[in-house]
N, C-alpha and C positions, 0 to 999 in steps of 0.2 A: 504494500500500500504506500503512494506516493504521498508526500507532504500536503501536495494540495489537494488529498481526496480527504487526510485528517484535520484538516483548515474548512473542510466542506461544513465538519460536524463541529467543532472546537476553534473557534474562531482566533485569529492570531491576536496576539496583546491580554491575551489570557494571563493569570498567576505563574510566577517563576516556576512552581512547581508542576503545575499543570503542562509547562510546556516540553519541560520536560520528559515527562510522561506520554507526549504526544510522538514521540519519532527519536530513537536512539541510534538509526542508523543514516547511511546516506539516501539521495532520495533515490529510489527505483528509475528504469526506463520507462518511456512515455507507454501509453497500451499498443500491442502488436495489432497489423489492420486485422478487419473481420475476415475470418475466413467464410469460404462456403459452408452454409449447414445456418441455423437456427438455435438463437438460444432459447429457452424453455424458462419461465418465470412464473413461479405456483406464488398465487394470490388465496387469502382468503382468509377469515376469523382466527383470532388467538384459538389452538388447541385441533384448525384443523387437521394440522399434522405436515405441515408446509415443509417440516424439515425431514422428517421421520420418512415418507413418500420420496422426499427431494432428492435426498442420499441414494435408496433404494433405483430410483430411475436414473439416475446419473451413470452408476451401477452398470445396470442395462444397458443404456446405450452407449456405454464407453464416454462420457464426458465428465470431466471435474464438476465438481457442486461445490457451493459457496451459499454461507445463508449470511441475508445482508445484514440483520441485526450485529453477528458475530464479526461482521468483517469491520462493520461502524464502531461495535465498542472495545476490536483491538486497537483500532488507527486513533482512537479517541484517549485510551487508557483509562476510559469512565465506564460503568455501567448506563446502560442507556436511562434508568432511573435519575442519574446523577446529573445526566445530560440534561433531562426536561427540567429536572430542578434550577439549575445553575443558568440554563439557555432560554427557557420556554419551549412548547410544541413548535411554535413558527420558524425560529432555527434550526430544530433537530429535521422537523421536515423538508426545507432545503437544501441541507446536507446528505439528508438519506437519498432525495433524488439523483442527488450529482454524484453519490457514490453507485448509486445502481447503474445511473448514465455510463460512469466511466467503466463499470463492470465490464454492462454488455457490447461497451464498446470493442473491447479483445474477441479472443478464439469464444466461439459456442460453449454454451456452461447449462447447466442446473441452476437456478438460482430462488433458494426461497427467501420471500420479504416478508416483513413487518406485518403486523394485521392493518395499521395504517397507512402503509404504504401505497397500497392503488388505489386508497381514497381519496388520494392527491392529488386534483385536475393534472399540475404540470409532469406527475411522475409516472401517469397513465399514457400521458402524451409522450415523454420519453420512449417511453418502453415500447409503446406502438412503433416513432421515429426508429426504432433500434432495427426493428425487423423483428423481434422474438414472438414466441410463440408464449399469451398468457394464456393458462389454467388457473381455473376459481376453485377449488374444493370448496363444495356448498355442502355444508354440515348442518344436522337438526340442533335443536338447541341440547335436548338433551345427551348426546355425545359430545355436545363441546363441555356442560359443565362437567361430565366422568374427564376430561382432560387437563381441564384449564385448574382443577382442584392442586394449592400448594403452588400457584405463582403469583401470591401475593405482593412478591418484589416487583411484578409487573406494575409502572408507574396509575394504569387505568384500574389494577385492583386495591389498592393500596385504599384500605379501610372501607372496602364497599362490599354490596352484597354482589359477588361473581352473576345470579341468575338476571340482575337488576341492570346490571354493566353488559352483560351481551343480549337482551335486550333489547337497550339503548341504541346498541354498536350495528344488531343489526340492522333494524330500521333506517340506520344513517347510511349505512355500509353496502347492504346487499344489492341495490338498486344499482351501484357503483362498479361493484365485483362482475356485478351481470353484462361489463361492455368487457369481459374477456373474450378472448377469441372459443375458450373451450371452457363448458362447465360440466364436473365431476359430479354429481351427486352421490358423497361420502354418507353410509353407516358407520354400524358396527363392528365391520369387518375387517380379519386382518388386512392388517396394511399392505402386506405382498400382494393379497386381489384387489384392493384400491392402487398398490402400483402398476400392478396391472392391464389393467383399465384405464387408466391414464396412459403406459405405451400404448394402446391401440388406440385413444382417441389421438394423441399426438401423429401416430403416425401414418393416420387414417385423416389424419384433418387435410382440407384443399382450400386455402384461403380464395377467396370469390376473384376475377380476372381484376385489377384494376388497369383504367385507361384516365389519363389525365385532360382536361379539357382548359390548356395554358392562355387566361384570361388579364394574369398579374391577380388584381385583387379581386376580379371576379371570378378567378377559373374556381375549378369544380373536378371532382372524382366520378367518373360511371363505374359501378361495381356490378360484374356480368356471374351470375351463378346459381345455384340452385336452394332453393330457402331463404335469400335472404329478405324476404316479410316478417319471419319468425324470429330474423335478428335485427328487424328493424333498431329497437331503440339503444342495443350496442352498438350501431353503424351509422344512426343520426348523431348519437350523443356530443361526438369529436366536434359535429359541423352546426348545432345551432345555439341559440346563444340561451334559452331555456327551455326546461322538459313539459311547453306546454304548446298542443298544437289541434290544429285544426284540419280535418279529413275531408275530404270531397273523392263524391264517389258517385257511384250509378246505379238502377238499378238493379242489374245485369251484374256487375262486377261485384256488389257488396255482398250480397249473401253466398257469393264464392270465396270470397280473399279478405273482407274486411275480421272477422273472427280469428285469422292468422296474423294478424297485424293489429290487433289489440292488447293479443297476449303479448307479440315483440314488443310493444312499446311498457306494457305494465313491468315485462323485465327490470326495465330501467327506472321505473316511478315517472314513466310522462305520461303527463293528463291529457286527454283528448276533450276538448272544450267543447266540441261539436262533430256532428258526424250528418254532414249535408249530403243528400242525394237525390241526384236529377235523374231524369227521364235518359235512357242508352240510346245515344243517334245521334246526328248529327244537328238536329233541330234543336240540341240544348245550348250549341255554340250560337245564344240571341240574346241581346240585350237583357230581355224583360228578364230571363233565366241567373243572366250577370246579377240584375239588381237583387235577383230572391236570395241567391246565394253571398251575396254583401249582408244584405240584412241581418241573413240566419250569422254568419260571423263577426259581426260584430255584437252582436245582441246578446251572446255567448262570451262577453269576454275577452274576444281578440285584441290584444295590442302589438307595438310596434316591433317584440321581442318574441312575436306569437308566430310558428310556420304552419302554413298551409302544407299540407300533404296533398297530391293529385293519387288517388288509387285509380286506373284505370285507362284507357286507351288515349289515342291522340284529342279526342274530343275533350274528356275528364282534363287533360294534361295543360290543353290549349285552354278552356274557362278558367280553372281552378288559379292555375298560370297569371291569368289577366286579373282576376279578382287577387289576387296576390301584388300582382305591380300598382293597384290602383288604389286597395285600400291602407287609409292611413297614411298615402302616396306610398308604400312600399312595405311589403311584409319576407319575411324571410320565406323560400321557398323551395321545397324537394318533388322531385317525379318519383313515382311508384309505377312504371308501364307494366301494364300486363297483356299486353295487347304484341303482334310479332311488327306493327308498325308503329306503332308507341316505342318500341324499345330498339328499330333500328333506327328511325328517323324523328318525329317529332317531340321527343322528349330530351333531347340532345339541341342545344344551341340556342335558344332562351325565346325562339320568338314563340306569344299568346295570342289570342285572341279570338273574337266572333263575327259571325258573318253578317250579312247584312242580306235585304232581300237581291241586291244587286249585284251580287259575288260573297265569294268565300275571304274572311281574314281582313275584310277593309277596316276593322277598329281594331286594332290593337298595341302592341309593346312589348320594347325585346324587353326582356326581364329573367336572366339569367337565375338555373336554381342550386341549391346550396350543394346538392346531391344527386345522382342516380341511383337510385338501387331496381337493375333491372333480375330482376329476378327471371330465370327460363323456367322455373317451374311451372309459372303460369300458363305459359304458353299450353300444356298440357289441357289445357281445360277450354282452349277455343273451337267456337264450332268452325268445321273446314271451312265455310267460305268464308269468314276472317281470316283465315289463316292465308289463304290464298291471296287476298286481297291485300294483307299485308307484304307477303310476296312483293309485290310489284315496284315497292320502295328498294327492296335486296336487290333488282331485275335493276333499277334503277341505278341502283350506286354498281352495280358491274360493269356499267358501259361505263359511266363516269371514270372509275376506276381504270381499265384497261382491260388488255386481251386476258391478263392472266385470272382477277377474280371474276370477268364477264366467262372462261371458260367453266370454271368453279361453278359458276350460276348454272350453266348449260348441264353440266354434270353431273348433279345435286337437286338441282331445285325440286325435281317429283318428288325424291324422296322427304326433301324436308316441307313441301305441301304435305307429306304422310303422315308426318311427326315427326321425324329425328332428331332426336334430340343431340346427337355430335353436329346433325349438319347443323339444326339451329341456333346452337353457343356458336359457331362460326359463324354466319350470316349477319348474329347481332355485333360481332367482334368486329369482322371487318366492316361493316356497314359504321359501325362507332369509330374506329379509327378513318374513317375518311373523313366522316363528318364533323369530328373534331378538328381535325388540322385545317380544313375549310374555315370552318369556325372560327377557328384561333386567327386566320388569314384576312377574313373580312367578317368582322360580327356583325355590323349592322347595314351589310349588303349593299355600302359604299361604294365599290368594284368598279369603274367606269366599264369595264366587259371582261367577263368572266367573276371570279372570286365565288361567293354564295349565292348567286344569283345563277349559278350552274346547277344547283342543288335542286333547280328549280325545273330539270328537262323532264317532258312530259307533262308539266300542270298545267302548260296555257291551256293549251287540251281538257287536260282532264276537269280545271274548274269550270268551265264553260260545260261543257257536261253537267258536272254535277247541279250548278244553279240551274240548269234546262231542268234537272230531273227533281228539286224542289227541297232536297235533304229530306225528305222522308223515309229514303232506307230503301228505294229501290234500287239507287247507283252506291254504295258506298265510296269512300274517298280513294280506297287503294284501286277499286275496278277502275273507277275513271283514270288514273294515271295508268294503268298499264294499258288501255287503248289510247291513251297520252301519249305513252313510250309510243305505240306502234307508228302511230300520225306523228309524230316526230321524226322517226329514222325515216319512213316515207315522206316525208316534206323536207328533209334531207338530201335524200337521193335525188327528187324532183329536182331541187335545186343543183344538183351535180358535186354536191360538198362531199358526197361520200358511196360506198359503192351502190349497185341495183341490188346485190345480194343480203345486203345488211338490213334491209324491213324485213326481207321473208326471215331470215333469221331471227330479228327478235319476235314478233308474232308468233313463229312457228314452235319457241320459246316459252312462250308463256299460253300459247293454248294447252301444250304438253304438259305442264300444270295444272290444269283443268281452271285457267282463268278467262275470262273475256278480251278480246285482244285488237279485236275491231269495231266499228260501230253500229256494224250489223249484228252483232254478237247479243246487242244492249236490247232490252226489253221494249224497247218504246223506238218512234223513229224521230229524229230529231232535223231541224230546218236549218241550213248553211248559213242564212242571213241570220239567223236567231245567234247561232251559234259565234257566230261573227259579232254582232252587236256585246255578245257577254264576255267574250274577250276584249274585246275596247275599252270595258270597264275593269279590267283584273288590275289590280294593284299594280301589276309589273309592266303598265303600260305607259309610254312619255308621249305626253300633249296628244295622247288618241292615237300614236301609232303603236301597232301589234309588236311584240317583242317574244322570239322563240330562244329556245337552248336549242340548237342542232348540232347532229355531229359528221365528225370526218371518219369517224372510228373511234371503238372502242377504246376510250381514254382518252379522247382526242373532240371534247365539247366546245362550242365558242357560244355566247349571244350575238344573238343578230338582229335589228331595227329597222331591216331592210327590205324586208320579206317581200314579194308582191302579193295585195291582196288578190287576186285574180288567181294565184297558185293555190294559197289555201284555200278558196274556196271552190276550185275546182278539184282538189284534194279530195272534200267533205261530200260534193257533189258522188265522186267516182265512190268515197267511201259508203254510199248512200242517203244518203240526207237531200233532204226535199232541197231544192232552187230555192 
């Protein structure tokens, strides 16, 4: 132990005799870097057995163990009782940090702490910064007092009743413990089957993908994996500023996922202030819906340190979103997608909003959120044609992308319209990392040509559809873009920007999916001039002129302002749509 990890706990200009006490040799070498591997840090209650387990697993896996109590009060020469005496709790706890910090700064360890220890905002965050792997041993009360019996020199027992003191501790505590990465639930059992059982959770754990979304102080974490609803409120805790928030949801999505994401959030003692839910469609992206779901949140409570939660698809994502940017001018905000185009595409890059009768997304605001946690478990529970429809955004970001994820698409796609659950953690991965780095490149779709406004191929199309079709749930948002995509790469071609071969291709693509791919495909038949008039008015349009994403090839998009009207609509015409 170096001087300055004893200086962490024992502050310098201490008594002569004290300092001496503190360090009789010279100072050690600085910490060797991390190796590969994972350190292990057992958190939880006096008497869970943090050391006793800690040893035994160290053991196991061949790594040194170190309990940070023992390592604080050699480098100290005090008993940690003497510590809180002489220092107060508010030093020993900075100290205990920076001694863990520097711990797990070295080779991989064992390491058991303090029962105060990860109830330390900054010494949580450490430990996560570190990479290590936390374990909670969640003990009942009555095995912790057969333990804790006879450690009355512990500074917390000292003249009290032990049953009164844990308690206290864990009301304060457990809510705390519960944002470890792994929780033991510890008996009476030998410790060798609690050690155990803790190698197989260690070594059976898969922490969720993360992708970063580099904003400066806006950026944001997406977290791609399986459960994580269940550990909603160990995965918010790091990113909001209190454990009290507000839920928007649907009707459709609630009684599937909101019951798995109450329990995640009680883990950690966050209050759900409200649990608002709209009508599932796209007709809840309207004003009037905006203002019900304002009311219901504020009327509940919500302040400025209050986060909205979105459970549920682009729509949930995109309201929940804007009532989030607008109330109080600004509420802290996280996506929950459970939808497979929630969670490649709209729930990624902060833009919100609602439609208007006159197009899709003419009111809204970027408003960037605290958090992703796209859970793929979800995805399990959509009916195919979401799934499919979702699709079309993955279809999307492969041409975007290039030849190599647009072949991945071609090779893949049936099956993961089946379910696949490999192909679709890939689909949302790569579809997240593109649209991230977009993101990061132009957030607010500044671009004079290209940037975010690429992200966009396929929607002149596909919104102009969808307002023809009224948002009632005959066109969904994903159908309409992937006969988007189609009318894109052929109005493409038309133009001579890119081959004759690359419409049949994507088309022949995405019917093999079992999705709609033309405009013939569509339920209803739709008017060129209509269809024309509703693009005029999309968002993406300057002083009345049409603005496309087209492409050269796969990976190879540009905007174009140039278009002739007379091509697209002889386009719509040849695609069938009335004159």
């Amino acid at each position: 132990m170096s001087r300055n990890t004893a200086n962490a706990i024992v502050p310098q200009g201490a008594s002569g005799a004290l300092d001496t006490a503190i360090w009789s040799g010279p100072a050690g070498p600085e910490p060797a870097p991390a190796r590969p591997g994972r350190s292990i840090v057992l958190v939880g209650m006096p008497g869970a057995g943090k050391t006793s387990i800690g040893r035994r697993l160290a053991l196991r896996l061949g790594l040194p163990f170190l309990d940070a109590d023992a390592e604080i009060e050699a480098a100290a020469g005090l008993p940690i009782t003497d510590i809180f005496a002489r220092y107060g709790e508010a030093h020993f706890r900075d100290g205990e940090r920076r001694v863990i910090a520097r711990l797990l700064a070295g080779p991989p360890l064992v390491l058991a702490t303090g029962g105060g220890a990860f109830a330390d905002a900054r010494t949580r965050a450490a430990i996560r910064a570190s990479g290590a792997v936390s374990v909670w041993l969640h003990c009942r009360m009555a095995t912790l007092l057969k333990r804790v019996a006879g450690r009355e020199h512990r500074p917390m027992f000292l003249n009290a009743d032990p049953a009164e003191v844990l308690e206290r501790l864990m009301v304060a505590r457990h809510p705390l413990y519960a944002e470890a990465d792994i929780v033991i639930a510890c008996s009476d059992e030998s410790p060798e089957v609690t050690t155990r059982r803790v190698q197989q959770a260690v070594e059976g754990w898969q922490p969720p993908i993360r992708l970063s979304v580099p904003l400066g102080e806006r950026g944001y974490d997406i977290l791609i994996g399986e459960g994580l609803l269940a550990r909603a409120g160990a995965l918010l805790a790091p990113v909001l500023p209190t454990r009290r928030v507000v839920v928007v949801t649907d009707d459709v999505v609630g009684p599937l996922h909101l019951p798995t994401l109450r329990a995640g959030l009680a883990e950690t003692g966050t209050a759900i202030l409200a649990e608002i839910t709209v009508p599932s469609g796209e007709a809840s992206k309207d004003i009037g819906v905006l203002h019900r779901v304002l009311e219901q949140m504020l009327a509940a409570g919500a302040d400025r340190r209050t986060a909205v939660l979105a459970l549920g698809g682009g729509v949930v994502g995109d309201l929940a979103g804007f009532a989030a940017a607008v109330a109080l001018r600004g509420l802290p905000f996280v996506q929950l997608p459970t939808t497979l185009l929630a969670q490649v595409d709209s729930s990624v890059g902060g833009k919100t909003g609602v439609n208007l009768s006159l197009g899709k997304n003419l009111v809204g605001a970027f408003h960037q959120p605290r958090l992703v946690l796209a859970d793929s478990g979800t995805l399990g529970t959509l009916p195919v044609r979401e799934l499919r429809a979702g699709y079309a955004e993955v279809a999307k970001h492969g041409l975007l992308s290039g030849e190599r994820f647009w072949r991945w698409c071609e090779a893949h796609g049936p099956a993961l319209v089946g379910g696949d659950r490999e192909a679709l953690v890939t689909a949302v991965l790569e579809s997240c990392r593109l649209k991230s780095s977009v993101v990061a490149g132009d957030e607010r779709e500044e671009s004079a040509e290209g940037g975010r406004a690429l992200l966009n191929l396929g929607h002149t199309f596909g919104h102009a559809l969808e307002a023809e079709c009224g948002y009632g749930g005959m066109l969904l948002h994903g159908e309409a873009v992937g006969v988007g995509l189609g009318l894109a790469a052929s109005l493409s071609a038309r133009l001579g920007h890119c081959s004759q071969e690359l419409p049949g291709r994507v088309i022949a693509h995405l019917q093999a999916c079992g999705m709609p791919a033309r405009i013939g495909d569509l339920p209803r038949r739709f008017s060129a001039t209509a269809l024309v008039g509703r693009m005029r008015k999309d968002k993406k349009a300057r002083e009345g002129a049409l603005r496309f994403v087209l492409l050269r090839g796969p990976g190879e998009a540009f905007t174009a302002g140039d278009v002739p009207l007379e091509t697209v609509e002889r386009l719509l015409r040849d695609e069938g749509c009335e004159a």
